[in-house]
mmCIF file of the N, C-alpha and C atoms, coordinates in Angstrom:
data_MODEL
# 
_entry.id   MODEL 
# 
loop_
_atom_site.group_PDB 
_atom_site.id 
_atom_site.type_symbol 
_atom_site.label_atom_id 
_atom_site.label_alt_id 
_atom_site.label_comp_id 
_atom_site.label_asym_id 
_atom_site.label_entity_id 
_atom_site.label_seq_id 
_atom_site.pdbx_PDB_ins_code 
_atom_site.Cartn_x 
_atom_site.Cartn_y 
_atom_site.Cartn_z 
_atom_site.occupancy 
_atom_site.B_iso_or_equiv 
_atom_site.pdbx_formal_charge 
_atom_site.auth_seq_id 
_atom_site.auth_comp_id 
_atom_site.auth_asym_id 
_atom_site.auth_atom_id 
_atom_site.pdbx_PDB_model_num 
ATOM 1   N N  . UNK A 1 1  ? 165.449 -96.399  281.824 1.00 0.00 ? 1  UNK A N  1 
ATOM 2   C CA . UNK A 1 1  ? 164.245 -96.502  282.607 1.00 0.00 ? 1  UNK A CA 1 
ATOM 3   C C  . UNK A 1 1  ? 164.333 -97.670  283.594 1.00 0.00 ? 1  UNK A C  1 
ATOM 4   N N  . UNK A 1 2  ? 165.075 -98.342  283.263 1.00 0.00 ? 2  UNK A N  1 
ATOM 5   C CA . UNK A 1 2  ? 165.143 -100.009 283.748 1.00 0.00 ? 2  UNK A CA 1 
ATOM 6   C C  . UNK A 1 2  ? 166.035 -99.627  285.375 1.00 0.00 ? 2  UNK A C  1 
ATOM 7   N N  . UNK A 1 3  ? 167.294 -98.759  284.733 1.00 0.00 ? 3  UNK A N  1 
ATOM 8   C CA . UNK A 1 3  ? 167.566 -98.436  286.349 1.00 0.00 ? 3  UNK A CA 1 
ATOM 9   C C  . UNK A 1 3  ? 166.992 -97.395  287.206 1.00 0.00 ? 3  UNK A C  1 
ATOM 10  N N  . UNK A 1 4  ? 166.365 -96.697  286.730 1.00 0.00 ? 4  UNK A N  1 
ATOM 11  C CA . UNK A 1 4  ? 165.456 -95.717  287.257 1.00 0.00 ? 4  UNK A CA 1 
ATOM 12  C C  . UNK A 1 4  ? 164.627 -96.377  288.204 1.00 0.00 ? 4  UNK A C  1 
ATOM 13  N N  . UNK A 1 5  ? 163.633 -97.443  287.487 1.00 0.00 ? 5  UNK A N  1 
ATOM 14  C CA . UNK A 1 5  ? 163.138 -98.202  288.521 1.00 0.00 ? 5  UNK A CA 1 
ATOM 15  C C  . UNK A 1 5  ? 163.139 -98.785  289.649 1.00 0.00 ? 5  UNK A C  1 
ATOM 16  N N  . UNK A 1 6  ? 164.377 -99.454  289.024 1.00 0.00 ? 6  UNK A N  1 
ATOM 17  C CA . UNK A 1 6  ? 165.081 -100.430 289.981 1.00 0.00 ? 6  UNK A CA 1 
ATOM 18  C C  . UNK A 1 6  ? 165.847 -99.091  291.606 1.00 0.00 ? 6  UNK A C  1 
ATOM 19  N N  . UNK A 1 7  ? 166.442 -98.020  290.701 1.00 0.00 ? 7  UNK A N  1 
ATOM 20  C CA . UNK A 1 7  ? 166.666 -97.395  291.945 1.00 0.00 ? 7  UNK A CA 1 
ATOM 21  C C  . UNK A 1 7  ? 165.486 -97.045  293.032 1.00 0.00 ? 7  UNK A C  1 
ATOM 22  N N  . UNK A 1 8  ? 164.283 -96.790  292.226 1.00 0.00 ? 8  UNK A N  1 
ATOM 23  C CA . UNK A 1 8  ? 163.264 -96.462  292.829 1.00 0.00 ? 8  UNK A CA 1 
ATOM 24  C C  . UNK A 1 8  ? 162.751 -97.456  293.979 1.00 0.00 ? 8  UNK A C  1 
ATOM 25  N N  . UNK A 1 9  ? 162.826 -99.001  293.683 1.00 0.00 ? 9  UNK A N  1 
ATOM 26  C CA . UNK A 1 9  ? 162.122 -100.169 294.400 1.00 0.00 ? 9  UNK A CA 1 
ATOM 27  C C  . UNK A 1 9  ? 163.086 -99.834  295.258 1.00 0.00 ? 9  UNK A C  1 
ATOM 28  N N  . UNK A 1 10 ? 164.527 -100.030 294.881 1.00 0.00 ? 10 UNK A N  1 
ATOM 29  C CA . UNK A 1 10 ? 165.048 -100.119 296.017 1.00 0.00 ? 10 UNK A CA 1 
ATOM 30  C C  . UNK A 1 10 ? 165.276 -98.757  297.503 1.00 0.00 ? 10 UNK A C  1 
ATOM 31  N N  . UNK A 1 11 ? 165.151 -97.638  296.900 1.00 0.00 ? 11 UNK A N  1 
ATOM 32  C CA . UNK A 1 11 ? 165.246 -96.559  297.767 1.00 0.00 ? 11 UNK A CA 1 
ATOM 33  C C  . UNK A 1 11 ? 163.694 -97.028  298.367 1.00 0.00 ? 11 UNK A C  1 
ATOM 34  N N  . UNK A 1 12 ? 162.806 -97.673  298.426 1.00 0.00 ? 12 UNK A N  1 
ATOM 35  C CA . UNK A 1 12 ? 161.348 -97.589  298.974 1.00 0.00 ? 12 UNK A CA 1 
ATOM 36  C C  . UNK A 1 12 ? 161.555 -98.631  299.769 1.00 0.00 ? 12 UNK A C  1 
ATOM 37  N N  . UNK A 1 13 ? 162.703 -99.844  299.338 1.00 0.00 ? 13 UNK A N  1 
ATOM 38  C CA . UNK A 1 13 ? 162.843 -100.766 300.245 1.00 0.00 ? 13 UNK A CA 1 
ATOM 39  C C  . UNK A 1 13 ? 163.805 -100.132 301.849 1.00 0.00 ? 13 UNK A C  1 
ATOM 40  N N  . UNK A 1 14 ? 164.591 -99.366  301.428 1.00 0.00 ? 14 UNK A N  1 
ATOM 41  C CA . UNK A 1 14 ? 165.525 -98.381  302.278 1.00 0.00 ? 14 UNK A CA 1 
ATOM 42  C C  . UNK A 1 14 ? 164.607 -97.781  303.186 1.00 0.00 ? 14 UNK A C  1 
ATOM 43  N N  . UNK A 1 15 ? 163.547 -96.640  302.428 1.00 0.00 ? 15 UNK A N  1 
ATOM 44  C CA . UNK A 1 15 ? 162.363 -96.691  303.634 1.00 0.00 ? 15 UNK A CA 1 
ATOM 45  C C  . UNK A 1 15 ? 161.907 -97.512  304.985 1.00 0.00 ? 15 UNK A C  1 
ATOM 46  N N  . UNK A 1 16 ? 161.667 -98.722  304.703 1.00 0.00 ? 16 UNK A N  1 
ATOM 47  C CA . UNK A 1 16 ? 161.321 -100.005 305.778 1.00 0.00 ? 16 UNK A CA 1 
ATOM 48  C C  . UNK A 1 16 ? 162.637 -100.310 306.586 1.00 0.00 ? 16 UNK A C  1 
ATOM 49  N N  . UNK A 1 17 ? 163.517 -99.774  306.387 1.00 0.00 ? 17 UNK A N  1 
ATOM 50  C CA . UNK A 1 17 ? 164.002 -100.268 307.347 1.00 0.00 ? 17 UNK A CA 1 
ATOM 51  C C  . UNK A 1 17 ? 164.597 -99.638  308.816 1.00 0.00 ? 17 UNK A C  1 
ATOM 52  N N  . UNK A 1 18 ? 164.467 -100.451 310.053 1.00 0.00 ? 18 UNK A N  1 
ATOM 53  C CA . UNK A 1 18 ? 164.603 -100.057 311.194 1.00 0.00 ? 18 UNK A CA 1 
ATOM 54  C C  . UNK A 1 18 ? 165.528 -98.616  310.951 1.00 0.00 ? 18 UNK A C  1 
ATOM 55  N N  . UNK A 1 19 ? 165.033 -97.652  312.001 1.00 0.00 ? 19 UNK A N  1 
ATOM 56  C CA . UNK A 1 19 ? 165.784 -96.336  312.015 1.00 0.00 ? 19 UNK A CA 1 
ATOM 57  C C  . UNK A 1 19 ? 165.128 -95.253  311.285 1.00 0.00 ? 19 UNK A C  1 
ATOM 58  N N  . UNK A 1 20 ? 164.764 -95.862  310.143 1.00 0.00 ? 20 UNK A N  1 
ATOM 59  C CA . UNK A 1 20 ? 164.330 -94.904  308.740 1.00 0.00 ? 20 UNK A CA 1 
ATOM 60  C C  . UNK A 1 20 ? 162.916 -94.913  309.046 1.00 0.00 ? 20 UNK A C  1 
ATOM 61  N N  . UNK A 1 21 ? 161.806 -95.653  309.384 1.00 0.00 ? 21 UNK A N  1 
ATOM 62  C CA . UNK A 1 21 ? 160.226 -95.652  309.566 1.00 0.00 ? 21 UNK A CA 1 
ATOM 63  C C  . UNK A 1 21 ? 160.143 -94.991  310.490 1.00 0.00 ? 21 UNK A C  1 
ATOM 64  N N  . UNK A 1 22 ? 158.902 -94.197  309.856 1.00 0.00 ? 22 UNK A N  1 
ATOM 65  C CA . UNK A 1 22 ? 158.537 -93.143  310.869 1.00 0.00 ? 22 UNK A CA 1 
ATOM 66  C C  . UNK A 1 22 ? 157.644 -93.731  311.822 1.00 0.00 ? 22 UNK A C  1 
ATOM 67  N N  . UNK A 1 23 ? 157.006 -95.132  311.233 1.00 0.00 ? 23 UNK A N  1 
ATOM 68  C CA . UNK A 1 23 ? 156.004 -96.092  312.419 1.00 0.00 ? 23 UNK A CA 1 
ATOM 69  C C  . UNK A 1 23 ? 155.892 -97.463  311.303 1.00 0.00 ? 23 UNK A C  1 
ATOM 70  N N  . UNK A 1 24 ? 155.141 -98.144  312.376 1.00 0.00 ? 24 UNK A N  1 
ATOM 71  C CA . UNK A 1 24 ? 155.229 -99.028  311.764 1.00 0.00 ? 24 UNK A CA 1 
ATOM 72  C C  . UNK A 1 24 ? 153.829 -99.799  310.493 1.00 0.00 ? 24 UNK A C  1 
ATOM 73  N N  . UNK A 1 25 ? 153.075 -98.808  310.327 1.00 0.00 ? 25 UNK A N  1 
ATOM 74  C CA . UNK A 1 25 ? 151.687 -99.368  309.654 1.00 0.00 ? 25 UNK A CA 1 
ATOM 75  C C  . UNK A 1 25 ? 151.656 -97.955  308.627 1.00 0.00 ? 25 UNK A C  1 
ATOM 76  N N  . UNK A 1 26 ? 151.096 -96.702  308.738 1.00 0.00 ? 26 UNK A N  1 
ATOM 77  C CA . UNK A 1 26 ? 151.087 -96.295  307.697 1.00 0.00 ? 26 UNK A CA 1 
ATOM 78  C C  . UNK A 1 26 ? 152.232 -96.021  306.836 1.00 0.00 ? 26 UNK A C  1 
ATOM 79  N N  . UNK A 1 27 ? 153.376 -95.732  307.346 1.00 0.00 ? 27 UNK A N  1 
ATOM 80  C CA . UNK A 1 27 ? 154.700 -95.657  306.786 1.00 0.00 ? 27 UNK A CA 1 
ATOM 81  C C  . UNK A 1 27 ? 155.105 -96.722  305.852 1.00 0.00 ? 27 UNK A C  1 
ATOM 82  N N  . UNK A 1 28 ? 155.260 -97.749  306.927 1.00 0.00 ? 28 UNK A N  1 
ATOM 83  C CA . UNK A 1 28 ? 155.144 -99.164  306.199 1.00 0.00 ? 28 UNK A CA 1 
ATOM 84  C C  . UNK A 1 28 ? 154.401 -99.485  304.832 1.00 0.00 ? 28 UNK A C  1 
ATOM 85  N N  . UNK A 1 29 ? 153.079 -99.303  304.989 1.00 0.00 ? 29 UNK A N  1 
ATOM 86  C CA . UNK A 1 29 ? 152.157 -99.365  304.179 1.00 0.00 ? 29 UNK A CA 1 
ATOM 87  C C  . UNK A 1 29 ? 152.651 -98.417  302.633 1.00 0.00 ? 29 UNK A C  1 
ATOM 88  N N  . UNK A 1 30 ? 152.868 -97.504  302.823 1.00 0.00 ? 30 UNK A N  1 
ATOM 89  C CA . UNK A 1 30 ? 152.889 -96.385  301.899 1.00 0.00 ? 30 UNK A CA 1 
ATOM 90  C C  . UNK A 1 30 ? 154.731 -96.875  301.457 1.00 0.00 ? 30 UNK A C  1 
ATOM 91  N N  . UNK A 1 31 ? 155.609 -97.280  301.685 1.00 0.00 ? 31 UNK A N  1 
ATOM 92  C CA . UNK A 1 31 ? 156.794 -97.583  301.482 1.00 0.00 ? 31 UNK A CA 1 
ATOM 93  C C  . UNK A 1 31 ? 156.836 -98.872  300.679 1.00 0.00 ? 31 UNK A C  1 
ATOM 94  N N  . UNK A 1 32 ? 155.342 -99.423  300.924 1.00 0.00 ? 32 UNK A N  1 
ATOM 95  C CA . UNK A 1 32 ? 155.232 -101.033 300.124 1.00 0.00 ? 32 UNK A CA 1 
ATOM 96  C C  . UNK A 1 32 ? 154.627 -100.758 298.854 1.00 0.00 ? 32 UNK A C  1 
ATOM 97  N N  . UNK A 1 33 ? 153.656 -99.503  299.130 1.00 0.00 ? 33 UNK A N  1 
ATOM 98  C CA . UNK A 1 33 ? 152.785 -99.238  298.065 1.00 0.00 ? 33 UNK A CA 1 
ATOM 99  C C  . UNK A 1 33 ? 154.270 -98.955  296.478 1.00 0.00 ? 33 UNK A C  1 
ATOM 100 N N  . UNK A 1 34 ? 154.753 -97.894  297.418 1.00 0.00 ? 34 UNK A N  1 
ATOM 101 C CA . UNK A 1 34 ? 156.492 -97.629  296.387 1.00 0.00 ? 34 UNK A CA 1 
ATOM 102 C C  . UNK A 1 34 ? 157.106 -98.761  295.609 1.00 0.00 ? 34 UNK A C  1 
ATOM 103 N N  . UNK A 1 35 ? 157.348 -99.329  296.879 1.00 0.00 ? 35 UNK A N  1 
ATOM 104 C CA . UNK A 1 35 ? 158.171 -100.388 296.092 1.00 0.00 ? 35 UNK A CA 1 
ATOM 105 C C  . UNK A 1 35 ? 156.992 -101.561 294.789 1.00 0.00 ? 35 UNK A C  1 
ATOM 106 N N  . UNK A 1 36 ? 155.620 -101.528 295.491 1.00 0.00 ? 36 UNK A N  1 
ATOM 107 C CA . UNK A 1 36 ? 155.016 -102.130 294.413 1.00 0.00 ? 36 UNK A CA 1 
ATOM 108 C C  . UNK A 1 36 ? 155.195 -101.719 292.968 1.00 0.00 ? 36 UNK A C  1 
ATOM 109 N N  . UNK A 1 37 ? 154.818 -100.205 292.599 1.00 0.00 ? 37 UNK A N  1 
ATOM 110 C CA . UNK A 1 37 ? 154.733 -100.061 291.640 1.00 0.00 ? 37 UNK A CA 1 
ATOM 111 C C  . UNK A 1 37 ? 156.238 -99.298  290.935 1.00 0.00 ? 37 UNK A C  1 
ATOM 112 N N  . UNK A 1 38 ? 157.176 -99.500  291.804 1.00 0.00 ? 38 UNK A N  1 
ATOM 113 C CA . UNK A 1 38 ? 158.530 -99.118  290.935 1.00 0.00 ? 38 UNK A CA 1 
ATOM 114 C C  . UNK A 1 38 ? 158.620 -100.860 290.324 1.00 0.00 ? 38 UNK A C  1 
ATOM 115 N N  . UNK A 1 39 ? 158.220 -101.614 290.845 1.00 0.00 ? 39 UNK A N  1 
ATOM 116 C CA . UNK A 1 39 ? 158.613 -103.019 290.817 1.00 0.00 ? 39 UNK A CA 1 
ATOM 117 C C  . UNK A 1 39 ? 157.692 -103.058 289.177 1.00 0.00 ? 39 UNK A C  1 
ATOM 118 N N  . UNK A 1 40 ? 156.756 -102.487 289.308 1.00 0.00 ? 40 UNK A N  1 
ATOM 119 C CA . UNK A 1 40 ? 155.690 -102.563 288.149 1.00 0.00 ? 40 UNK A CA 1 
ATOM 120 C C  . UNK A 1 40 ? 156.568 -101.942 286.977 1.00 0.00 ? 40 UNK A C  1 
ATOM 121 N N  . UNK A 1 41 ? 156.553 -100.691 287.340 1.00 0.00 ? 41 UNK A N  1 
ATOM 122 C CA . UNK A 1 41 ? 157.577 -99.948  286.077 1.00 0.00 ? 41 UNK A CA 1 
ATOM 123 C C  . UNK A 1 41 ? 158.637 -100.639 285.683 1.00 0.00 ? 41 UNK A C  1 
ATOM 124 N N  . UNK A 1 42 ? 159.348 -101.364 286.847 1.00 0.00 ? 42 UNK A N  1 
ATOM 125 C CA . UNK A 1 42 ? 160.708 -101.972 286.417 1.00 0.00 ? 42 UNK A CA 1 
ATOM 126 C C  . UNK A 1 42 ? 159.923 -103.355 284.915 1.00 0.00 ? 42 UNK A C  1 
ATOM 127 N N  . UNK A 1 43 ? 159.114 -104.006 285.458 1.00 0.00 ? 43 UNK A N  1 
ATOM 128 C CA . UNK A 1 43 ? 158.765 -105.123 284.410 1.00 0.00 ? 43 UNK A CA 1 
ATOM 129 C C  . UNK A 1 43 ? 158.027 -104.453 283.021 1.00 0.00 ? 43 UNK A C  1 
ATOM 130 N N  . UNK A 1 44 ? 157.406 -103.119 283.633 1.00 0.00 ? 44 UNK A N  1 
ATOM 131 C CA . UNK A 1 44 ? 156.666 -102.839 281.848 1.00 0.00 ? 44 UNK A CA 1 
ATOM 132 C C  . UNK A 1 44 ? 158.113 -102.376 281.572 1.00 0.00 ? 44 UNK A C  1 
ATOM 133 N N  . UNK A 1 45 ? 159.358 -101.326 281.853 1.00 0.00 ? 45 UNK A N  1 
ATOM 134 C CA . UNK A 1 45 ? 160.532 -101.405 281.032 1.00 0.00 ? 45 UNK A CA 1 
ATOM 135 C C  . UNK A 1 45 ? 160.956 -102.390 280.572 1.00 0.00 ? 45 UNK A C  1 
ATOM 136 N N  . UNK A 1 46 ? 161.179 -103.611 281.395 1.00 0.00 ? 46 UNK A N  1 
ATOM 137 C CA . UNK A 1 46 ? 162.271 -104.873 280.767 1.00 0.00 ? 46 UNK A CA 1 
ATOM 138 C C  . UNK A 1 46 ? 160.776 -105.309 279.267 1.00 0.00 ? 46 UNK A C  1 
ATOM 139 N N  . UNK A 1 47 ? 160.068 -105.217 279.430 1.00 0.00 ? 47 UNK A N  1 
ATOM 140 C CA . UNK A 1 47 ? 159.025 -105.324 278.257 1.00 0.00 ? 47 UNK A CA 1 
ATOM 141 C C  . UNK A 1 47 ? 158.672 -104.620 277.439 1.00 0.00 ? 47 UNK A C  1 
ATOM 142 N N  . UNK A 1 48 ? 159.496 -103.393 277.438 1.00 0.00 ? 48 UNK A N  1 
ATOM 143 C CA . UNK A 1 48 ? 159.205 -102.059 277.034 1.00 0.00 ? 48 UNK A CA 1 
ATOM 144 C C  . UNK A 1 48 ? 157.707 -101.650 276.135 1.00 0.00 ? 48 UNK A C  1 
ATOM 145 N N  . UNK A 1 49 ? 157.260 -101.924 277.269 1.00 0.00 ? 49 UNK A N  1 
ATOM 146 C CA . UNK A 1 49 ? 155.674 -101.476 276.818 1.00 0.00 ? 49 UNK A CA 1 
ATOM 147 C C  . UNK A 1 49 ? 155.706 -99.884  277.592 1.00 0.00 ? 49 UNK A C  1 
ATOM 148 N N  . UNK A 1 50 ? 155.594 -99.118  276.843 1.00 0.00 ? 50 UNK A N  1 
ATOM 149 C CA . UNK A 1 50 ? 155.565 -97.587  276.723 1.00 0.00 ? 50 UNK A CA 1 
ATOM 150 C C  . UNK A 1 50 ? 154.441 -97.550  277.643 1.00 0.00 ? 50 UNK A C  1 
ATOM 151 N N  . UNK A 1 51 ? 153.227 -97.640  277.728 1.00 0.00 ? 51 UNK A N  1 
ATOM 152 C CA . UNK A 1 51 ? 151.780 -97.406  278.086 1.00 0.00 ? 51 UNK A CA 1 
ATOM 153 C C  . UNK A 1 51 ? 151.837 -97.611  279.341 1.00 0.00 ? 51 UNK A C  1 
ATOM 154 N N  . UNK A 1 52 ? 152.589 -98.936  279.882 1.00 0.00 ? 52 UNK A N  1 
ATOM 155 C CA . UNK A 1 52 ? 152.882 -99.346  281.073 1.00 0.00 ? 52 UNK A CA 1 
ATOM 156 C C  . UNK A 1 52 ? 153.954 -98.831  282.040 1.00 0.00 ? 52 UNK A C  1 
ATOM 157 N N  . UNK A 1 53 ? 155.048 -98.198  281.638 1.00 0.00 ? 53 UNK A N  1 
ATOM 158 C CA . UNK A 1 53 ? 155.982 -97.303  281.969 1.00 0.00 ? 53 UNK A CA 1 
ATOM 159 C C  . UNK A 1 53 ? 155.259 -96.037  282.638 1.00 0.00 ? 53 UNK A C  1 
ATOM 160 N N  . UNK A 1 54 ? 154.422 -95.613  281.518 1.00 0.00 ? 54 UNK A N  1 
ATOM 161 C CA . UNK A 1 54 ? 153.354 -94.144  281.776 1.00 0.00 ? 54 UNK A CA 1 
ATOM 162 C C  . UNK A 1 54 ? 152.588 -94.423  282.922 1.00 0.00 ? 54 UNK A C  1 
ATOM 163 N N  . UNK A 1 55 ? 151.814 -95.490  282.507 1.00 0.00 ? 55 UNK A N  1 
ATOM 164 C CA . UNK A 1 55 ? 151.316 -95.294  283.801 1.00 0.00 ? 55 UNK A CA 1 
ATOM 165 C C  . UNK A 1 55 ? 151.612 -96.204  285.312 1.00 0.00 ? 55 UNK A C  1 
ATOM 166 N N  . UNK A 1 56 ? 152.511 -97.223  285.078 1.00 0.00 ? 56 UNK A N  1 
ATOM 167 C CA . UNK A 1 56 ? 153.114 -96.821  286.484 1.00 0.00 ? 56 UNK A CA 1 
ATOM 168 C C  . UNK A 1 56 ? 153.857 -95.131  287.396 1.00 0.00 ? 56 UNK A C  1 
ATOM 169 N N  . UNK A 1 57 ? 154.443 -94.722  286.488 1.00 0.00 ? 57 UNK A N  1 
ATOM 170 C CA . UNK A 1 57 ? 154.871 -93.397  286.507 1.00 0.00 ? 57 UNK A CA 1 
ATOM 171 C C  . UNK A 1 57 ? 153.648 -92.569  287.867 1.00 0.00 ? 57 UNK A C  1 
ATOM 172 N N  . UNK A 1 58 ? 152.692 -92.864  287.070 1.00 0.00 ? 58 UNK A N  1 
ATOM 173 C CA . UNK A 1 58 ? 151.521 -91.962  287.566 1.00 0.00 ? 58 UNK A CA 1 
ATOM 174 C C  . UNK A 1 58 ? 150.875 -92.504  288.932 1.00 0.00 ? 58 UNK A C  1 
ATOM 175 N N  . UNK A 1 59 ? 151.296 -93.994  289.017 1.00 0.00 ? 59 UNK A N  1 
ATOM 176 C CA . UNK A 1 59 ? 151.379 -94.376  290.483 1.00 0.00 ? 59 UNK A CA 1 
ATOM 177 C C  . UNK A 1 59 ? 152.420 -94.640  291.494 1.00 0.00 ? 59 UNK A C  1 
ATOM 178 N N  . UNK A 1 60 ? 153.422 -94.324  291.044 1.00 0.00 ? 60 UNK A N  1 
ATOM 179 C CA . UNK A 1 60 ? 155.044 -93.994  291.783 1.00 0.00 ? 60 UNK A CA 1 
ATOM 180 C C  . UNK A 1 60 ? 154.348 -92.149  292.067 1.00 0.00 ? 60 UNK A C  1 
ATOM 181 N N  . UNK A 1 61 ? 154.021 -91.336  291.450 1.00 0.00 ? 61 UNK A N  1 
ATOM 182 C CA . UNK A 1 61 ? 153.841 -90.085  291.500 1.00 0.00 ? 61 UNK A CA 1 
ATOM 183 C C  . UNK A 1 61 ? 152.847 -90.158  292.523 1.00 0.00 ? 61 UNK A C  1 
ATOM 184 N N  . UNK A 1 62 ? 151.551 -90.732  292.841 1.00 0.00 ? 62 UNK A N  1 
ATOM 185 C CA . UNK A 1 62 ? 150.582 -90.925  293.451 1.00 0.00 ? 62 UNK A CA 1 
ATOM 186 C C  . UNK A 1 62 ? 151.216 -91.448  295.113 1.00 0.00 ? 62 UNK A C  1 
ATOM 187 N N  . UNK A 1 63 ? 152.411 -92.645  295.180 1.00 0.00 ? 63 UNK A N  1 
ATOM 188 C CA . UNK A 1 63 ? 152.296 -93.051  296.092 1.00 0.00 ? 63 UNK A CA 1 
ATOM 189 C C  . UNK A 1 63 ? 153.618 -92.128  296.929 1.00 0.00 ? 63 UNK A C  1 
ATOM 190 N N  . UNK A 1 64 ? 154.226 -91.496  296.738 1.00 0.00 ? 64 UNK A N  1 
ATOM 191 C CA . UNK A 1 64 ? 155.537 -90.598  296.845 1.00 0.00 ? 64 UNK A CA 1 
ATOM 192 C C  . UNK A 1 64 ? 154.866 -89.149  297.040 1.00 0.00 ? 64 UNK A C  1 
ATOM 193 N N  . UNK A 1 65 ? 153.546 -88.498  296.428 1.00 0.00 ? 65 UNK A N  1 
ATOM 194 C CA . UNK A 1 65 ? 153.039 -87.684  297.018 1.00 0.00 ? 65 UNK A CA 1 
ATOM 195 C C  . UNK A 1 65 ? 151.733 -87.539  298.172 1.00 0.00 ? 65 UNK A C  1 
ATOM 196 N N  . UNK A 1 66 ? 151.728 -88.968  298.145 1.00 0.00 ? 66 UNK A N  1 
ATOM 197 C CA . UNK A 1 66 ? 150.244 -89.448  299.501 1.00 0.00 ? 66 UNK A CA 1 
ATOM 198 C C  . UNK A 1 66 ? 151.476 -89.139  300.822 1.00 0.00 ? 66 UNK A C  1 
ATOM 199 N N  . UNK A 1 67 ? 152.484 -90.165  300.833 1.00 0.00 ? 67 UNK A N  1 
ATOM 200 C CA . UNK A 1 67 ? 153.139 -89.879  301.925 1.00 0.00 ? 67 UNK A CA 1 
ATOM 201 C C  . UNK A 1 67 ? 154.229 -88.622  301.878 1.00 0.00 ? 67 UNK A C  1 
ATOM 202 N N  . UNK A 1 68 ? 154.401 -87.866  301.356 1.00 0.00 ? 68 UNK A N  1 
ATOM 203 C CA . UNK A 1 68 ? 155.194 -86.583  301.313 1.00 0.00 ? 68 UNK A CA 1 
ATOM 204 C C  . UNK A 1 68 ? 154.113 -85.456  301.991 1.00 0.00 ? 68 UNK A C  1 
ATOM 205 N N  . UNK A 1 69 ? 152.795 -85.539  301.559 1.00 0.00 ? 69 UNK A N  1 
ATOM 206 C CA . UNK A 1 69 ? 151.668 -85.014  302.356 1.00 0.00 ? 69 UNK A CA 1 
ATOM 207 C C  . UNK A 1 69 ? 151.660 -85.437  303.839 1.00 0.00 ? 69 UNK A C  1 
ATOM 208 N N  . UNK A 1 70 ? 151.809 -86.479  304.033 1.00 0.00 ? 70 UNK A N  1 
ATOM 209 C CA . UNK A 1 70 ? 151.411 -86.948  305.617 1.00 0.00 ? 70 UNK A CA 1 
ATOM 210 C C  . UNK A 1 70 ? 153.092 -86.580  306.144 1.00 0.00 ? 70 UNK A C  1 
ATOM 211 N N  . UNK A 1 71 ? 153.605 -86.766  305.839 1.00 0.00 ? 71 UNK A N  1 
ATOM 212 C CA . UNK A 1 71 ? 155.245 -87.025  306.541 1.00 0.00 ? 71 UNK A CA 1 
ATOM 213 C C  . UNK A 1 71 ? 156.472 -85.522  305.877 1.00 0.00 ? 71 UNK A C  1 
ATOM 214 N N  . UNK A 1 72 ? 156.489 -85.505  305.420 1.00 0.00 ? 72 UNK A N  1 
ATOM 215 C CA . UNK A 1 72 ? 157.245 -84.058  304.595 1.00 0.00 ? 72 UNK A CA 1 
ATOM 216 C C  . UNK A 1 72 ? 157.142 -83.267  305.867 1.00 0.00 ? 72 UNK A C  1 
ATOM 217 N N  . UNK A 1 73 ? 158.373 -82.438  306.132 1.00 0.00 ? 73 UNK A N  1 
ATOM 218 C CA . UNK A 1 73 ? 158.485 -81.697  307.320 1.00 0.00 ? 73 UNK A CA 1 
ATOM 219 C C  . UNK A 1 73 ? 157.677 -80.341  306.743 1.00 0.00 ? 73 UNK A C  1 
ATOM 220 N N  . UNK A 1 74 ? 157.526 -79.998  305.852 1.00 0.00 ? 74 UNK A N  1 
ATOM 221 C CA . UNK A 1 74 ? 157.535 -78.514  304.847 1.00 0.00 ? 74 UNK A CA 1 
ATOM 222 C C  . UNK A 1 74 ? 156.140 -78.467  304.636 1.00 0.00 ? 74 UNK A C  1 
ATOM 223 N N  . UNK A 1 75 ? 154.813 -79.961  304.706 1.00 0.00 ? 75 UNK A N  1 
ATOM 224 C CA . UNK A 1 75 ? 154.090 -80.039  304.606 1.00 0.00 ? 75 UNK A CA 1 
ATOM 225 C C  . UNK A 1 75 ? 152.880 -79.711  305.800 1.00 0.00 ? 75 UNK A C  1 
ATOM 226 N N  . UNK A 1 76 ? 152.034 -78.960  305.543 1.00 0.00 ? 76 UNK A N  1 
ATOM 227 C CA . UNK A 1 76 ? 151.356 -78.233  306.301 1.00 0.00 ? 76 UNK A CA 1 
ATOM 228 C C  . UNK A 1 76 ? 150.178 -79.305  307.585 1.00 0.00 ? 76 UNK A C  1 
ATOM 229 N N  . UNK A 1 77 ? 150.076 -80.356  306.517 1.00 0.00 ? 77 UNK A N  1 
ATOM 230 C CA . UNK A 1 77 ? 149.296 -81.572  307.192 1.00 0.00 ? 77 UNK A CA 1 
ATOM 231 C C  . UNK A 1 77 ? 150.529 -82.484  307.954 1.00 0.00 ? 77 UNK A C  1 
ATOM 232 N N  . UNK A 1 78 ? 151.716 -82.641  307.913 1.00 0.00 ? 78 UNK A N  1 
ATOM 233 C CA . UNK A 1 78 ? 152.863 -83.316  308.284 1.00 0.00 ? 78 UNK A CA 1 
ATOM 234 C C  . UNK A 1 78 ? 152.760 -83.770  309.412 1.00 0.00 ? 78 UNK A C  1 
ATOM 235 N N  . UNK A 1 79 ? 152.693 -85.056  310.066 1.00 0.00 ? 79 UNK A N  1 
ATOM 236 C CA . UNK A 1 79 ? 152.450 -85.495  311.587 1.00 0.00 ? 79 UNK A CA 1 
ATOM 237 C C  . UNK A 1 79 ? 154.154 -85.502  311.986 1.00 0.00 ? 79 UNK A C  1 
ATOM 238 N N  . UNK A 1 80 ? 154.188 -85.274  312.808 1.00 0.00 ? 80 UNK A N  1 
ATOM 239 C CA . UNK A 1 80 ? 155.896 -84.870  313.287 1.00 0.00 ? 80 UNK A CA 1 
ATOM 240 C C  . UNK A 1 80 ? 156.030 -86.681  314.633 1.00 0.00 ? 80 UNK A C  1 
# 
């Protein structure tokens, strides 16, 4: 779980950077939101508090499907 996380913060940090942002404020925004709470999951693993794992989970899921809605090419709302 511990690298799961950690891959996670870091692919959200990969997001932000020049080339890869689709702009610079909501993209941004929603790429920080990622990396916040993989960063979260990463510390309830190294603590292995189960409860905290879960529900970061459920806000990595939350912040990965807010912007897959706005940005996802496949997505019907998708700003191009």
């Amino acid at each position: 779980m511990r690298g799961s996380a950690a891959t996670v913060a870091e692919a959200a940090n990969l997001l932000m950077l020049d080339g890869r942002a689709r702009d610079n404020k909501e993209w941004m925004a929603a790429a920080g939101r990622l990396t916040a709470a993989a960063q979260e999951a990463l510390k309830a693993a190294e603590a292995k508090q189960v409860d905290g794992v879960f529900a970061t989970g459920g806000t990595i899921y939350e912040a990965c499907a807010a912007c897959h809605r706005k940005y996802a090419a496949d997505s019907p709302k998708a700003q191009q």
